[in-house]
C-alpha positions in Angstrom: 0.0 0.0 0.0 1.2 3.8 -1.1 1.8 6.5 1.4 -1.5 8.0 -0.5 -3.2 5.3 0.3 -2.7 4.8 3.6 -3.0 8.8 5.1 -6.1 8.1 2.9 -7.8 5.6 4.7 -7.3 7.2 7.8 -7.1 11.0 8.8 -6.7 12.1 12.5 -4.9 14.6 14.0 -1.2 12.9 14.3 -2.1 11.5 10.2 -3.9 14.5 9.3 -4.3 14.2 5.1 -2.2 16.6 2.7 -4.4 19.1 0.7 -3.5 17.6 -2.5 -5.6 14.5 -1.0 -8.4 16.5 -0.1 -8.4 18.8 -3.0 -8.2 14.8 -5.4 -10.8 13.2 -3.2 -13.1 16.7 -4.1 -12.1 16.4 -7.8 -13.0 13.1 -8.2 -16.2 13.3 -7.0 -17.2 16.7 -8.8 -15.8 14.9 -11.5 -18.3 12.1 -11.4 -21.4 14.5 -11.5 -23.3 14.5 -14.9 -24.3 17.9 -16.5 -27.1 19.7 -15.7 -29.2 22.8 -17.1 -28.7 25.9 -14.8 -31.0 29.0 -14.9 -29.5 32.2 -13.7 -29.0 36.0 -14.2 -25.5 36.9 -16.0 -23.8 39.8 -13.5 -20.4 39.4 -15.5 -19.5 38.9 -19.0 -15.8 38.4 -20.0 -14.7 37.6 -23.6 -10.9 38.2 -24.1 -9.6 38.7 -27.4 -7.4 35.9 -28.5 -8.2 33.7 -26.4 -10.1 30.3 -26.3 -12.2 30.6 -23.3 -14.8 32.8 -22.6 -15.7 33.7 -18.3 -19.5 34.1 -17.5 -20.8 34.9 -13.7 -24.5 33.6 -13.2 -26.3 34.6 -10.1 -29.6 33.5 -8.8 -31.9 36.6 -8.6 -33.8 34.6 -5.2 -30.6 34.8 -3.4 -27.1 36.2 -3.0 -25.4 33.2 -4.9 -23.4 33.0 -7.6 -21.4 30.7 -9.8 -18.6 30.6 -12.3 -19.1 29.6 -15.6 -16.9 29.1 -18.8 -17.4 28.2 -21.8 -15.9 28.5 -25.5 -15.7 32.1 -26.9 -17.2 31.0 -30.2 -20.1 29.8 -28.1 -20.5 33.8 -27.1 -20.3 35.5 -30.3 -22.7 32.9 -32.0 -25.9 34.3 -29.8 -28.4 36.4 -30.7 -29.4 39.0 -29.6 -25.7 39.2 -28.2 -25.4 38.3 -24.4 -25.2 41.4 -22.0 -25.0 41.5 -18.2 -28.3 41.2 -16.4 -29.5 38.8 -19.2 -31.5 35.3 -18.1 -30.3 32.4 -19.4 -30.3 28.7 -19.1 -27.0 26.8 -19.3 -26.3 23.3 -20.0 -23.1 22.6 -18.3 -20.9 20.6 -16.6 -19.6 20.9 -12.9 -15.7 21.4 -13.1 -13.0 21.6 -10.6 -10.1 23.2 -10.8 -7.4 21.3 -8.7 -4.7 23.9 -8.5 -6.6 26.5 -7.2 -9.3 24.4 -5.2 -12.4 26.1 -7.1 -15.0 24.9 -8.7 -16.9 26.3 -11.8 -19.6 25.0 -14.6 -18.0 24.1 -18.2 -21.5 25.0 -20.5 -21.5 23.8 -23.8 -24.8 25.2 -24.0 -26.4 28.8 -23.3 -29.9 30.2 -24.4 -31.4 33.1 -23.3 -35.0 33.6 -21.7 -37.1 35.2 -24.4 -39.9 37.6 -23.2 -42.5 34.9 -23.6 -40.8 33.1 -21.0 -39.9 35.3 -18.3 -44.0 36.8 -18.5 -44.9 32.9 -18.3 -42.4 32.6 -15.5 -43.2 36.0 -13.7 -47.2 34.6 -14.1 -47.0 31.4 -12.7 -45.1 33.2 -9.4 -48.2 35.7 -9.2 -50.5 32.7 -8.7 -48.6 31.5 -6.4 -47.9 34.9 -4.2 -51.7 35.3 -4.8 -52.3 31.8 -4.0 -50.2 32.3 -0.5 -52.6 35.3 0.4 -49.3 38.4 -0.7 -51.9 40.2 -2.7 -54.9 40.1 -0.7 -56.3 44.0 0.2 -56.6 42.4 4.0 -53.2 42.4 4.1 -52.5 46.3 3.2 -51.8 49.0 5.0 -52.7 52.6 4.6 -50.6 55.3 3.8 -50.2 57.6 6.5 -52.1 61.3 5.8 -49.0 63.1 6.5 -46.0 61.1 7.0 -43.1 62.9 9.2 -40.1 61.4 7.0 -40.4 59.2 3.2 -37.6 56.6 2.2 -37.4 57.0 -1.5 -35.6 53.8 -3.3 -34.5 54.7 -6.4 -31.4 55.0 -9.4 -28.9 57.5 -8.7 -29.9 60.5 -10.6 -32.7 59.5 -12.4 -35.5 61.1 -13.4 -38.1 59.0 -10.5 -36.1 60.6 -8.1 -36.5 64.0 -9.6 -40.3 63.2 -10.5 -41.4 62.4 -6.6 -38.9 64.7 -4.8 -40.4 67.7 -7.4 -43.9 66.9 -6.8 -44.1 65.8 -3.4 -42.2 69.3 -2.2 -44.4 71.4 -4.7 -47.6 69.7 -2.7 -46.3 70.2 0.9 -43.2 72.2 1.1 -42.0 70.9 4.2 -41.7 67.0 3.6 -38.3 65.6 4.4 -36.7 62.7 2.4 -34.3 59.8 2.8 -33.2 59.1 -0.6 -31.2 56.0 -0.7 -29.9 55.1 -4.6 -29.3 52.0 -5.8 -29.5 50.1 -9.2 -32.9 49.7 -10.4 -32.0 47.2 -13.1 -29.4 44.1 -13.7 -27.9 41.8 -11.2 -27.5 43.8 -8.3 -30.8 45.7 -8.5 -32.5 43.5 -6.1 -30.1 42.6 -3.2 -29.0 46.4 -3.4 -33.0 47.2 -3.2 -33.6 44.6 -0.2 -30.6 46.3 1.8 -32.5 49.5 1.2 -35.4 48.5 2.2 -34.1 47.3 5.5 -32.6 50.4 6.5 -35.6 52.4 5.6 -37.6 50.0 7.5 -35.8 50.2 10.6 -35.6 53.8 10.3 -38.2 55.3 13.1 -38.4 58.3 11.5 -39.8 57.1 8.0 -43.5 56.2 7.9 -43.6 55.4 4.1 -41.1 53.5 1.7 -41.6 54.3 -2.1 -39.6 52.2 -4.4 -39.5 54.0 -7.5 -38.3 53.4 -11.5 -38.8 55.4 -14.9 -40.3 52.7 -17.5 -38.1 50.2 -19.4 -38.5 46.9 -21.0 -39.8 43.5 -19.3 -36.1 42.5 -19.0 -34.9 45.7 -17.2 -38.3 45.5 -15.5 -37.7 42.2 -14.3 -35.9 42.7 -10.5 -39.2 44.3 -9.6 -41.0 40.7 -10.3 -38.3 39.0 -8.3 -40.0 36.8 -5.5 -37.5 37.8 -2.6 -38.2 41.3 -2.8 -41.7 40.7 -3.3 -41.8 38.3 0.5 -38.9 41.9 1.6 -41.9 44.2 0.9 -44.6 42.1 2.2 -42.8 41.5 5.6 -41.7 45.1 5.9 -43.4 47.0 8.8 -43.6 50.5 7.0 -46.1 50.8 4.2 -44.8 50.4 0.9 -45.3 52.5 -2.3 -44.9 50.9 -5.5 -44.1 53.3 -8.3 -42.1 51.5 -11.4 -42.5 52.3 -15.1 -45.3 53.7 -16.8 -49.2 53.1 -16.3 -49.2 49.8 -18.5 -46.3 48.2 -16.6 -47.6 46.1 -13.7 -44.2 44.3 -12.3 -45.5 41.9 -9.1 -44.1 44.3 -6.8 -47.4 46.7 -7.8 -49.5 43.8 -6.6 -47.5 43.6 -3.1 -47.1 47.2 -2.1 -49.8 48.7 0.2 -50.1 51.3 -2.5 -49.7 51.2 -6.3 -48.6 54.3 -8.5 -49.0 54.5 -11.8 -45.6 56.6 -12.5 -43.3 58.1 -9.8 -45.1 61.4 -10.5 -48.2 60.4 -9.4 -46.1 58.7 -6.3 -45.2 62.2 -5.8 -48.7 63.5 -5.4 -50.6 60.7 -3.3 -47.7 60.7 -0.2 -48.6 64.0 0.6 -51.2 66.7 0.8 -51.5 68.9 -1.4 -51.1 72.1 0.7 -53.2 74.4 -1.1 -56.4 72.0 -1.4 -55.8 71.4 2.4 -55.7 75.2 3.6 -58.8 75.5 1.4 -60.2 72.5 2.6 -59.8 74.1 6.3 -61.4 77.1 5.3 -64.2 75.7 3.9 -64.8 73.6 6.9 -63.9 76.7 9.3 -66.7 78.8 7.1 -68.9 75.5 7.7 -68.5 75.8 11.3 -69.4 78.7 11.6 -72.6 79.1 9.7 -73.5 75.5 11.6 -72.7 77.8 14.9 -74.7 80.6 14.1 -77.8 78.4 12.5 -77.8 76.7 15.6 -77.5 79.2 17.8 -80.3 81.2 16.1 -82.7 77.9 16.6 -82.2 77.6 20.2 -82.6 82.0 20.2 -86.5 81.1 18.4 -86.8 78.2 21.2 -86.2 80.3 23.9 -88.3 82.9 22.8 -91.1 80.4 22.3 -90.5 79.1 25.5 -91.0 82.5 27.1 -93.5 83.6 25.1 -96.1 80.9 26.9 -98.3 81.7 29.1 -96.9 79.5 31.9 -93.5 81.8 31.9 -95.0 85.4 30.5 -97.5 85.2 33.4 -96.6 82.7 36.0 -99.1 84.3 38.6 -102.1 83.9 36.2 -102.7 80.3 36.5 -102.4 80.3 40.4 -104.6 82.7 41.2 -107.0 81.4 38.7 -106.7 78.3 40.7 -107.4 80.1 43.9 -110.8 81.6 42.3 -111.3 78.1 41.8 -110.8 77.0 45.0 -112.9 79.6 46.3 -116.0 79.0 44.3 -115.8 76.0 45.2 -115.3 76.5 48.9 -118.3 79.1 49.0 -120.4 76.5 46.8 -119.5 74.2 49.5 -120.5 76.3 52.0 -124.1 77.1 50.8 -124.4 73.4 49.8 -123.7 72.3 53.5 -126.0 75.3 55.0 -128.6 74.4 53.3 -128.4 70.8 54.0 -128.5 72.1 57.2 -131.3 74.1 57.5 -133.2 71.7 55.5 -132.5 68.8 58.3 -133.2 71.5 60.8 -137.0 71.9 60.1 -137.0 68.2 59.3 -136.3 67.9 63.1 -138.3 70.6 64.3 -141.5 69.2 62.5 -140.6 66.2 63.7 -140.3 67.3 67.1 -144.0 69.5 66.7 -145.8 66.2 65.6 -144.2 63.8 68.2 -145.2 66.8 70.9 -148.8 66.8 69.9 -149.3 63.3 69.6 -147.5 62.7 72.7 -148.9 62.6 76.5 -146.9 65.0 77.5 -149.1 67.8 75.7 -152.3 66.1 77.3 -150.8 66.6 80.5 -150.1 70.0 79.5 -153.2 70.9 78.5 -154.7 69.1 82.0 -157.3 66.5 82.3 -159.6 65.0 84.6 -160.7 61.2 85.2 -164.0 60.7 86.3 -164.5 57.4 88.1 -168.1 55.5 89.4 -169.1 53.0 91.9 -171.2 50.4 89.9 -173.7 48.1 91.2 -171.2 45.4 92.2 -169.4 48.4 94.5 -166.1 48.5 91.9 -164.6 51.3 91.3 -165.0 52.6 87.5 -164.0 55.1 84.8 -166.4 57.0 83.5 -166.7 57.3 80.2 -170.4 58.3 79.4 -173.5 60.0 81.5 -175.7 56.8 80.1 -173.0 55.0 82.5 -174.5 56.1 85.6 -177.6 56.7 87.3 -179.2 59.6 89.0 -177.7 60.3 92.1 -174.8 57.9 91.6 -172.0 58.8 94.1 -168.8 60.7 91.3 -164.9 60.8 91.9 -163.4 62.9 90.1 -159.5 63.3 89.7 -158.3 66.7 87.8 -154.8 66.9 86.6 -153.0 69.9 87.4 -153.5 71.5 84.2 -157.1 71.3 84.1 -156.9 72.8 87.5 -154.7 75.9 86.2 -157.6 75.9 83.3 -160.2 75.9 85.6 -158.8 79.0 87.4 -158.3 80.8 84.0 -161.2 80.6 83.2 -162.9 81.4 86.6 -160.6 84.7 86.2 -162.0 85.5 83.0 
């Protein structure tokens, strides 16, 4: 068994293995993978003249990873339209490693670039699914605040968005404040150089409102602002998030994420702020509003009072009380000659009364006297007399006279 055999079998720290080992044992099994096609973004082109070998960089636009690539020069110069960085292609290659250096790269022997059809067909199926996982749904939006204290603008260096919302947003309300953070807005590094943005405007306590803006351009220069990493960046951001790319027709998926989508960066411009003139009239009109509502309702509860006043209850609050006291003292006097008069009526009653039951009673009799002539009939009793045919001749009388007939009997002796 070889020396290279034996550190190979076995690798610890007193038979640690040489690089060259580690940097075969890597070759050969890279060098056992079969080819495979590879979508990406070209960030680097690099055809030297006289040379064989052509030097491509391909990045995914999802993530911050790249790859080597290489591939003949002829293979280059044959394509059309000619490659250019921030292109999509697809690339049949080969994984290759390089053992000098300890790299590794993709040998293509095929490249084709992404037509237009494609990348709409591509950026379509990844709006279904963003719509599918719920990205797009109003629920999810948040409004734009009414006067925000700070913007983050996202944007090219220079360009002509920037000038479009910083113009138009200062000639509505003079006194909004900007971050402007520049970045690229198209190619390879548009979107990680977007997403860093978008961080630092996010964490920013001072900004309420983030717009991303970009002047129009073509699906392909377009295409960061369809890239599903910045789409999930904008949906997880806590600030509210303006969308403002291209021109009315252009609808990148970013538009369908934001919390707000702008047709052009101009009209970004307008809808982040007031408009300061339409608001000072706004104010006057409502102040004029006020007022007239003050005065009308003022002058309504002026009428009510005066209505209220005007009543008799409150323009003569003595009236109804002493009219209530002449009540109450026709009533009293009625009262009064009501129970008089049911006395005086009972009165005679009694004294009628009293008349008959005096004449009819013995009391009167004895009053007027009376005398009780009594007889000694034939058996010798003792009898009242109540008839001369009674007695005989010379029959033997009693008479007993009550005291009144006595005082009669003397009257009338007098007279």
């Amino acid at each position: 068994m070889s020396t290279e055999s034996a550190q190979a079998s076995a690798s610890t720290a007193e038979q640690p293995w040489p690089v060259r080992t580690v940097a075969r044992k890597i070759g050969d099994w890279i060098h056992r993978l079969g080819t495979v096609w590879v979508e990406g973004q070209v960030t680097q082109v690099s055809v030297r003249p006289n040379t064989q070998t052509a030097f491509l960089t391909l990045r995914d636009p999802s993530a911050d990873v790249s790859m080597s690539v290489t591939c003949p020069n002829w293979l280059i110069r044959e394509m059309e339209p000619p490659l250019r960085e921030g292109a999509s292609v697809v690339v049949h290659a080969k994984p290759s490693y390089f053992f000098g250096r300890g790299t590794i790269s993709l040998r293509a022997d095929q490249i084709r670039a992404i037509g237009v059809g494609e990348l709409l067909a591509r950026i379509e199926r990844l709006r279904k699914l963003l719509a599918a996982e719920g990205l797009f749904s109003p629920q999810r939006k948040r409004p734009v605040p009414f006067l925000p204290k700070g913007v983050g603008l996202i944007t090219g260096r220079a360009s002509a968005a920037e000038r479009d919302v910083l113009v138009n947003a200062q000639t509505r309300w003079p006194h909004v404040r900007f971050k402007v953070l520049n970045t690229a807005v198209q190619g390879s590094q548009a979107v990680p150089q977007v997403m860093r943005a978008l961080r630092i405007l996010d964490a920013d306590p001072e900004i309420d409102v983030i717009v991303i803006a970009r002047g129009g351009g073509s699906v392909e220069d377009l295409l960061p602002f369809s890239d599903e990493a910045l789409c999930r960046a904008v949906s997880a951001a806590g600030t509210p998030v303006v969308s403002a790319i291209g021109h009315e027709p252009d609808t990148p998926l970013l538009d369908h994420v934001a919390d707000l989508r702008c047709s052009t960066p101009t009209d970004a411009g307008k809808r982040i702020v007031p408009d300061l003139r339409e608001e000072t009239q706004r104010v006057r009109q409502m102040r004029d509003r006020g007022r007239r509502a003050l005065h009308g309702w003022v002058d309504t509860q002026a009428r009510l009072l005066n209505q209220i006043r005007s009543r008799p209850s409150l323009a003569d609050p003595l009236g109804p009380v002493q009219r209530r006291r002449d009540d109450v003292d026709v009533h009293r006097e009625r009262a009064r000659r009501a129970m008089l008069s049911l006395l005086a009526k009972d009165q005679a009653e009694v004294a009628n009364a009293r008349a008959r039951l005096t004449a009819l009673g013995p009391a009167a009799t004895l009053a007027r006297g009376y005398a009780v002539v009594q007889f000694i009939d034939a058996e010798g009793n003792l009898q009242v007399l109540r008839s001369v045919s009674e007695v005989e001749a010379g029959a033997q009388l009693r008479v007993r006279v009550g005291d009144g007939a006595i005082k009669a009997v003397a009257e009338g002796e007098q007279e």
